[in-house]
C-alpha positions as CSV (number, residue, x, y, z in Angstrom):
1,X,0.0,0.0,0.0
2,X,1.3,3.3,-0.9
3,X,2.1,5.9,2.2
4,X,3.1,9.3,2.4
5,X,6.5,10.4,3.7
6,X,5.5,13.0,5.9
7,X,8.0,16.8,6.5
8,X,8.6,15.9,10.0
9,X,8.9,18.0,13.2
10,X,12.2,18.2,14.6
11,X,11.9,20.4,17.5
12,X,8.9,22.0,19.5
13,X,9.2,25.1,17.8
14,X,9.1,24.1,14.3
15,X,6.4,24.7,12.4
16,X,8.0,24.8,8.7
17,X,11.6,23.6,7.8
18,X,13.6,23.5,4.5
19,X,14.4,20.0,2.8
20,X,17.8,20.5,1.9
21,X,18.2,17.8,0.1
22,X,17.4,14.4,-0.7
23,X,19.8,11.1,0.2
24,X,17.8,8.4,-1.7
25,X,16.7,8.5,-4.9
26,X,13.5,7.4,-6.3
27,X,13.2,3.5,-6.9
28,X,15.8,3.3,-4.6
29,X,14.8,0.7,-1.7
30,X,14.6,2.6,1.9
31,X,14.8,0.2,5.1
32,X,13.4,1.3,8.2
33,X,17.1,3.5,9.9
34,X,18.1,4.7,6.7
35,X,18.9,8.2,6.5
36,X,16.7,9.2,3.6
37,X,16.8,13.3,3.3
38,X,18.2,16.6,5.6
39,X,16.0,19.0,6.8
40,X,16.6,22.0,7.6
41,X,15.3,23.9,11.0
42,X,15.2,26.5,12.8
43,X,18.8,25.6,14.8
44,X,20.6,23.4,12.5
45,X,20.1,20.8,9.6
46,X,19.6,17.5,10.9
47,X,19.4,14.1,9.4
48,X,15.7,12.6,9.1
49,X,15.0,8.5,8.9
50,X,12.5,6.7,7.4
51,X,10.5,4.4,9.8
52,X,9.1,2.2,6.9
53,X,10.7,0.1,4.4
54,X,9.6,0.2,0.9
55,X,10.9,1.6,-2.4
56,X,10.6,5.4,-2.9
57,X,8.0,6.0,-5.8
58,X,8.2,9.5,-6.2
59,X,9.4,12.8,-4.5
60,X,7.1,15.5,-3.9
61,X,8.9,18.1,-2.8
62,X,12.2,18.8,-4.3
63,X,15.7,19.7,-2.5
64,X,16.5,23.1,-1.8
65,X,12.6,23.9,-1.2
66,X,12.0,26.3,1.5
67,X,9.3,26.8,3.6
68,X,7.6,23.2,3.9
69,X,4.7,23.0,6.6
70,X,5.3,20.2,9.0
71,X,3.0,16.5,7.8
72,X,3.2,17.9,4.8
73,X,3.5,15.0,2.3
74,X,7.0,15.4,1.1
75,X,7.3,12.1,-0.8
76,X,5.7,8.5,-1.4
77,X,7.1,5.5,-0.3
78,X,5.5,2.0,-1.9
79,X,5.9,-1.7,-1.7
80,X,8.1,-3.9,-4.0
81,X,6.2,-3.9,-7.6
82,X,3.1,-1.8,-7.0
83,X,2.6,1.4,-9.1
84,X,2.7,5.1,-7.9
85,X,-0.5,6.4,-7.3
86,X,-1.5,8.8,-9.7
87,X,-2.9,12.2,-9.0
88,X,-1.6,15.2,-6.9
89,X,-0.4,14.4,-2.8
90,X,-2.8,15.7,-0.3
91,X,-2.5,19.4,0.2
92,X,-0.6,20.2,3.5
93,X,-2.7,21.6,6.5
94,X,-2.7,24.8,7.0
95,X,0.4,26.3,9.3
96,X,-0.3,26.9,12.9
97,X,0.0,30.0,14.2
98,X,-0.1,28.7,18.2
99,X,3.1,29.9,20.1
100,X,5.8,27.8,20.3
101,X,5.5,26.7,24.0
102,X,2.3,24.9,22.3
103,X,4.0,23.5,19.1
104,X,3.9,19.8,18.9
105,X,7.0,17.8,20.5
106,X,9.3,16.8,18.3
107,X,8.5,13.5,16.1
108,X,10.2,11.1,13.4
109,X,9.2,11.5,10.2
110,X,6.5,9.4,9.6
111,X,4.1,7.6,6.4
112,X,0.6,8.0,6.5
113,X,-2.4,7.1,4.2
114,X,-2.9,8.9,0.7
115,X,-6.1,10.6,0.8
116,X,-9.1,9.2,-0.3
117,X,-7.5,5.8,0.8
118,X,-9.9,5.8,4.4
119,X,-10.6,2.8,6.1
120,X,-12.9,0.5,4.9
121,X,-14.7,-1.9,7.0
122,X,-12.4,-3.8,9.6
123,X,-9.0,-3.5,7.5
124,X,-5.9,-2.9,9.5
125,X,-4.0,-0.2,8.1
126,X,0.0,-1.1,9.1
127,X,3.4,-0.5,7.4
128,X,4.6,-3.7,5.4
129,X,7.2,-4.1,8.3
130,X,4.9,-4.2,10.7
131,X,3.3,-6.7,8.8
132,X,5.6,-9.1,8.6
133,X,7.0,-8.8,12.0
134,X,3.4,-9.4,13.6
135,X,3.0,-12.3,11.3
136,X,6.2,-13.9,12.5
137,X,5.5,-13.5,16.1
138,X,2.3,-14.6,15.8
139,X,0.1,-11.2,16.5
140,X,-3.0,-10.1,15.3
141,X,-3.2,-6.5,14.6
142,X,-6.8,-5.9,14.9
143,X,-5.8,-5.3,18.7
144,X,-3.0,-3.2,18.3
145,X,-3.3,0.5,18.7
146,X,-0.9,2.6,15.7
147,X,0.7,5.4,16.8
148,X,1.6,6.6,13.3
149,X,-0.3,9.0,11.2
150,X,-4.0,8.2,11.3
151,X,-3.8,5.2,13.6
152,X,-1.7,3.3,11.2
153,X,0.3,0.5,12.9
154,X,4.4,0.5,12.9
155,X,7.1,-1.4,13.8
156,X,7.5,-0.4,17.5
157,X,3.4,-0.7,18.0
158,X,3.9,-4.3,16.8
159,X,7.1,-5.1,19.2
160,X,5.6,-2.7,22.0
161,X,2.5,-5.6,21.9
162,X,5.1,-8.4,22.0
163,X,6.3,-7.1,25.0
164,X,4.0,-6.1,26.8
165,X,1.3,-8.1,28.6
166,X,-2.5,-8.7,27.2
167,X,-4.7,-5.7,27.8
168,X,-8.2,-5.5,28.5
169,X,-10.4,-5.6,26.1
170,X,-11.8,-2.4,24.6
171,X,-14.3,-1.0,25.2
172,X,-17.5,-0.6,22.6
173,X,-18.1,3.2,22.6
174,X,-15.6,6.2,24.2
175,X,-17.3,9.2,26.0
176,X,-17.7,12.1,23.5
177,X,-14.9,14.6,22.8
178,X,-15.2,17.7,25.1
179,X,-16.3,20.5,22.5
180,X,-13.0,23.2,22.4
181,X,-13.4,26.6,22.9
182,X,-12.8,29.1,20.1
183,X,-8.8,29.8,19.4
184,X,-8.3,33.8,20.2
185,X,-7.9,35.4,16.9
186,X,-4.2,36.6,16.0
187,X,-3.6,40.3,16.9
188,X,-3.1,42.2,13.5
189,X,0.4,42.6,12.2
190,X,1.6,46.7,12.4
191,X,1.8,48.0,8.7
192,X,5.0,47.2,7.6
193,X,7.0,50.9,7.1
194,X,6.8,52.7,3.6
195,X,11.2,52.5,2.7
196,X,11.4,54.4,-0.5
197,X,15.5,54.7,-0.6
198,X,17.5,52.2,-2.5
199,X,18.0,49.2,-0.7
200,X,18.6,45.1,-1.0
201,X,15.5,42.9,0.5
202,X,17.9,40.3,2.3
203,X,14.4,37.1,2.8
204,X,14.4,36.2,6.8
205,X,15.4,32.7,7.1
206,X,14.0,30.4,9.7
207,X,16.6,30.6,12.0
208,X,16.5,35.0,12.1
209,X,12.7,35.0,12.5
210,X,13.0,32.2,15.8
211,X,16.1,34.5,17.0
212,X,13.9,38.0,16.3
213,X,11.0,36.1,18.0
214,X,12.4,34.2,21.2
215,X,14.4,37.7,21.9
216,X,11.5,40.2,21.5
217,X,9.4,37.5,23.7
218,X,12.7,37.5,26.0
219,X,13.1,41.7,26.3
220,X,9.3,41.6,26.8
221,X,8.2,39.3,29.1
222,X,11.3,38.6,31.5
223,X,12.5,41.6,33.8
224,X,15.7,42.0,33.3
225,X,18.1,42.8,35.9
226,X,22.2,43.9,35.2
227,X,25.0,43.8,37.4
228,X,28.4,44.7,36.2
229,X,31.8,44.4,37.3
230,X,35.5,45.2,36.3
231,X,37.6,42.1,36.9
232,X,41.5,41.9,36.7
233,X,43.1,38.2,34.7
234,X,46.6,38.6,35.1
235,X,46.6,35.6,37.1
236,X,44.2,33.9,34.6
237,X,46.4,34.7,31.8
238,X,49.5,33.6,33.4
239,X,48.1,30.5,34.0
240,X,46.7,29.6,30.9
241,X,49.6,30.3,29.5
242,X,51.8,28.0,31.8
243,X,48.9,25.2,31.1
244,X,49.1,25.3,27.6
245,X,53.0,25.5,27.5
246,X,53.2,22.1,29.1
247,X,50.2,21.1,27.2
248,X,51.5,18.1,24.7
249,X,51.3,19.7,21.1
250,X,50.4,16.5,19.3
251,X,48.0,13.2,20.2
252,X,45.0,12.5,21.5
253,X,46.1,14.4,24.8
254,X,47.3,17.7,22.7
255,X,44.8,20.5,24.0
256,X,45.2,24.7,24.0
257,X,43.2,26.7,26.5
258,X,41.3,30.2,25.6
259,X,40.4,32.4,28.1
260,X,37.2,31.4,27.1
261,X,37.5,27.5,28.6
262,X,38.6,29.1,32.0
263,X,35.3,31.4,32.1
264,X,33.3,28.2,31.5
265,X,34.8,26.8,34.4
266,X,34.7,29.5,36.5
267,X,31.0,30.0,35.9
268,X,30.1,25.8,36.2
269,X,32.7,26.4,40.0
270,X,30.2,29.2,41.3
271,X,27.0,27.9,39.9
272,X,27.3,25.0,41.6
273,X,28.1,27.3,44.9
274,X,24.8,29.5,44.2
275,X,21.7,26.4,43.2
276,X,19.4,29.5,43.3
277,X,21.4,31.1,40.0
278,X,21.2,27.8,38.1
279,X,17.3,28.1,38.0
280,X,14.1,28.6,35.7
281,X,10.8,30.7,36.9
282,X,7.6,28.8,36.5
283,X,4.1,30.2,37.7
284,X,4.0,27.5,40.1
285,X,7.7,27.4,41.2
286,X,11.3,28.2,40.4
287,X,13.2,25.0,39.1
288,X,16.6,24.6,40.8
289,X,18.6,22.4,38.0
290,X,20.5,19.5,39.7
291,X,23.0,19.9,36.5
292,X,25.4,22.7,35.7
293,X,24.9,22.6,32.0
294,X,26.1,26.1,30.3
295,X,25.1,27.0,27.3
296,X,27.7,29.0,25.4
297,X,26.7,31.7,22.3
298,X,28.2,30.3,19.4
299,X,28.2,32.5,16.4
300,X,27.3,30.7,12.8
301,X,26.8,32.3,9.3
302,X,23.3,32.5,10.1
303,X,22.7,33.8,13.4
304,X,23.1,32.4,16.9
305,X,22.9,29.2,18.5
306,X,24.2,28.0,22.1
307,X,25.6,24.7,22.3
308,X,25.8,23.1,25.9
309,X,28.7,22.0,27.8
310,X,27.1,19.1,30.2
311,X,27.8,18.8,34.1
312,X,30.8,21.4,33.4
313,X,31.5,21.3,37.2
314,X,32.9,18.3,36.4
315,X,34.8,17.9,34.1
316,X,38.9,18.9,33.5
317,X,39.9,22.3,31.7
318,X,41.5,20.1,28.7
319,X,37.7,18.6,28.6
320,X,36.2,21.6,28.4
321,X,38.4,22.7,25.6
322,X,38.2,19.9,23.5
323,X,34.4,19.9,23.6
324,X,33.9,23.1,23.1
325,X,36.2,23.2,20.1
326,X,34.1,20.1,18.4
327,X,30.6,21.6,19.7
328,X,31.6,25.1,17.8
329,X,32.6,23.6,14.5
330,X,30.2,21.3,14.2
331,X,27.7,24.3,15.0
332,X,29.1,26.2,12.2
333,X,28.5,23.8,9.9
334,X,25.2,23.0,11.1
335,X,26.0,19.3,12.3
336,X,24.6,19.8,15.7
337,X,22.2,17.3,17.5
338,X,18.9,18.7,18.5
339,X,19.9,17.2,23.0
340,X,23.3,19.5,22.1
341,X,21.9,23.1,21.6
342,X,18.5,22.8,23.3
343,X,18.2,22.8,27.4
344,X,21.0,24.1,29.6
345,X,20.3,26.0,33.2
346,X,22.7,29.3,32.3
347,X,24.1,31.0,29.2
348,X,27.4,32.5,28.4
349,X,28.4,35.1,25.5
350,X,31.5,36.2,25.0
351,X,32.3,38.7,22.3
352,X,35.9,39.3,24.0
353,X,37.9,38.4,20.5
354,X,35.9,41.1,18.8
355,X,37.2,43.8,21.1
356,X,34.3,44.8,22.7
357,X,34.8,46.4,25.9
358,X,31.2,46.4,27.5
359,X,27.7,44.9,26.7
360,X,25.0,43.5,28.8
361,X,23.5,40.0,26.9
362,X,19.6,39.0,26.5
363,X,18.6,36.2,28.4
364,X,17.6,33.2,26.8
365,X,14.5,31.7,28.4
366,X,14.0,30.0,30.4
367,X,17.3,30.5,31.6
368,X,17.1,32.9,34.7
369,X,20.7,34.3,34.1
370,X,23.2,35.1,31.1
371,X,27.0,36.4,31.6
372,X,28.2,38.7,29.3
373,X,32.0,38.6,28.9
374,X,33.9,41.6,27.3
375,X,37.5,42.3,26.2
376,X,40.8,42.1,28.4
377,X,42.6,45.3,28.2
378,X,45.1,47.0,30.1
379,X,44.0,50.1,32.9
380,X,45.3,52.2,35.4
381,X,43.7,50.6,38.3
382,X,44.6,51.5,42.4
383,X,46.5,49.0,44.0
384,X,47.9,49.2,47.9
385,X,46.9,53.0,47.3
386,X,49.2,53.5,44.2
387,X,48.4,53.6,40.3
388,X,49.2,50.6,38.6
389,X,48.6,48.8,35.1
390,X,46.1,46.0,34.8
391,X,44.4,43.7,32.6
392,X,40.9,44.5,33.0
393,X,37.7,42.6,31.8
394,X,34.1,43.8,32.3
395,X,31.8,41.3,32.6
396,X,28.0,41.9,33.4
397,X,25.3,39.3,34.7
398,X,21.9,39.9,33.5
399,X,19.3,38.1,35.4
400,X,15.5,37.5,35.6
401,X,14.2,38.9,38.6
402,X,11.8,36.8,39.4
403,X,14.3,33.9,39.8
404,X,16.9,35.7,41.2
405,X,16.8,39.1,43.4
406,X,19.8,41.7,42.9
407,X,22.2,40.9,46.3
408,X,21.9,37.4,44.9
409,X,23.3,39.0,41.6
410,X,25.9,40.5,43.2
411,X,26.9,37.8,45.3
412,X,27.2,35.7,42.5
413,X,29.1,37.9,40.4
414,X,31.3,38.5,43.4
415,X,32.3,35.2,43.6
416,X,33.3,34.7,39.9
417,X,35.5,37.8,40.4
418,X,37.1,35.7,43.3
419,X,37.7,32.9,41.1
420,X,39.0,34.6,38.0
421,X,41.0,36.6,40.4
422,X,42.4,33.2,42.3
423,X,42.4,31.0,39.3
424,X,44.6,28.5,40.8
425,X,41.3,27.2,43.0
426,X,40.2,26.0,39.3
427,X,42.4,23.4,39.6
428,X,41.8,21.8,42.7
């Protein structure tokens, strides 16, 4: 029976993506696993596999298109020896405009029924896999539930009934749907403004219109608090600069520290010594992350995204180097997995190498606190009452105020002063 590969949804804010391109051909043969096409999201372009086996009969939507709703029929997959359906694919639904806290989790792409193909009397509509594997385990599949598009049965329905123990039988009738209220209509959009001077009309990509969204939401809805203080890294210098000259140069063991790896571990050290920091606001209470997971602003051709260093309180300087490293080229190339950019308890951004001597960074929710990391440059500071040369970094914390009040701010900040300050504490 023919099925519909399905645009699938590859993170809870995605609503449209971009099929970069396709892997398989059509009348190539596609096994449930393969890696079949790359889509393109609104973080990264990720690899999407097929969860049926078949051949592919025909693509629907070619690479390179931009734009593509999610379930929208992208291609169809038949069995071995049966025809492509002729006619047009079912038109795609039409795009949700819900907010993205209530965008479908993410999914696998998935086949579903062409239309006009309903069910007809008692046939079982299941994936030619999940045929044959019910047929050699002995299963009927009248009795099994599918959890793929439009109740159709799949492989993991099929070995989920293996496994599990017999259920009760249904029941005849189910109590009627609750009717739904009305959806709120969508405020109007503002007039965009008249621009009558010469210009180039550069077309948003998905990426730029999450970033413009999640920040205006961001500067809008979360109250923003800064603290800011000057902090002297001599000492941090010096001893990045001891670390990395007895560093081995070459083998697996070879690393070189930035400035940059000894914030991140300065940050995980007092984050773990302030729980309250490391924390999200909800209505109903403010979640205190177990974790120190920092997410750190990577910059990438197309905006922003913030891969995560996991559990950063624990792990080594030459760790947090080397992952850092692999997590920012692989985000620049857009070869990051969707558990690597998306969660953390705290942000970082650090536009030090660009020069910049002060800024105070957006938080990203729901993320109660951001660092913002400047430049290191030499100043006349005061020390022991005399004028002295320093080099001087500004760093400011912004923080939601809901989660975290201001002398919490400033204790925190205090005591990643104290640590850059004292760097040798990193190391024990």
């Amino acid at each position: 029976m023919a099925t519909n590969i399905l645009m699938p949804a590859l993170s809870p804010t995605m609503t449209e993506g971009t099929l970069a391109r396709w892997l398989k051909n059509e009348g190539d043969a596609v096994k449930a696993g393969d890696v079949i096409a790359e889509i393109e999201t609104d973080k990264a372009t990720m690899e999407v596999e097929a969860v049926d086996e078949g051949i592919l009969g025909k693509i629907l939507v070619q690479g390179g298109t931009e734009g593509v709703a999610v379930n929208a029929p992208i291609a169809v997959l038949v069995e071995d020896g049966e025809a492509v359906p002729s006619g047009e694919a079912p038109k795609a639904a039409p795009k949700p405009e819900a907010a993205a806290a209530e965008a479908p989790k993410a999914a696998p792409p998935a086949a579903s029924k062409p239309a006009g193909d309903a069910p007809k009397g008692d046939r079982v509509f299941a994936s030619p896999l999940a045929r044959r594997i019910a047929q050699q385990a002995g299963i009927d599949l009248s009795g099994i539930t599918g959890s793929g598009p439009n109740g159709r049965i799949v492989k993991a329905d099929v070995e989920g009934a293996s496994a599990a123990p017999k259920s009760a039988p249904k029941q005849d009738s189910a109590p009627a749907a609750q009717p739904q209220a009305a959806a709120p209509a969508p405020a109007p959009k503002a007039p965009a403004p008249a621009i009558t001077a010469p210009h180039t009309a550069v077309p948003n990509s998905s990426m730029r219109k999450v970033i413009a969204r999640r920040l205006s939401e961001s500067k809008a809805t979360v109250p923003h608090f800064y603290v800011t203080m000057d902090i002297q890294i001599d000492a941090l210098l010096k001893l990045r600069a001891d670390l990395n000259a007895r560093a081995p140069k070459e083998g697996p063991g070879a690393f070189k520290l930035s400035v940059n790896d000894l914030v991140i571990k300065a940050v995980a050290r007092v984050l773990r010594q302030f729980p309250s920091v490391n924390a999200s606001w909800t209505d109903d209470a403010i979640l205190q992350y177990h974790d120190v997971d920092i997410s750190v602003a990577v910059s990438i051709p197309d905006g922003l995204i913030t891969p995560i260093i996991r559990k950063a309180d624990q792990k080594g300087l030459a760790a947090i180097s080397a992952e850092m490293k692999d997590l920012a080229s692989r985000a620049k190339s857009g070869k990051l997995k969707p558990e690597e950019f998306q969660g953390g308890g705290f942000s970082i951004s650090n536009m030090g190498m660009f020069g910049v001597k002060d800024f105070s960074a957006i938080i990203n929710p729901p993320q109660g606190g951001i660092l913002a990391v400047s430049a290191g440059e030499q100043r006349p500071v005061v020390k022991d009452g005399a004028l002295a040369i320093a080099t001087v970094m500004t760093c400011t914390l912004s923080v939601d105020h809901r989660v975290i009040d201001g002398a919490l701010a400033a204790e925190f900040i205090a005591a990643f002063k104290k640590v850059v300050e004292d760097p040798l504490s990193l190391m024990l």
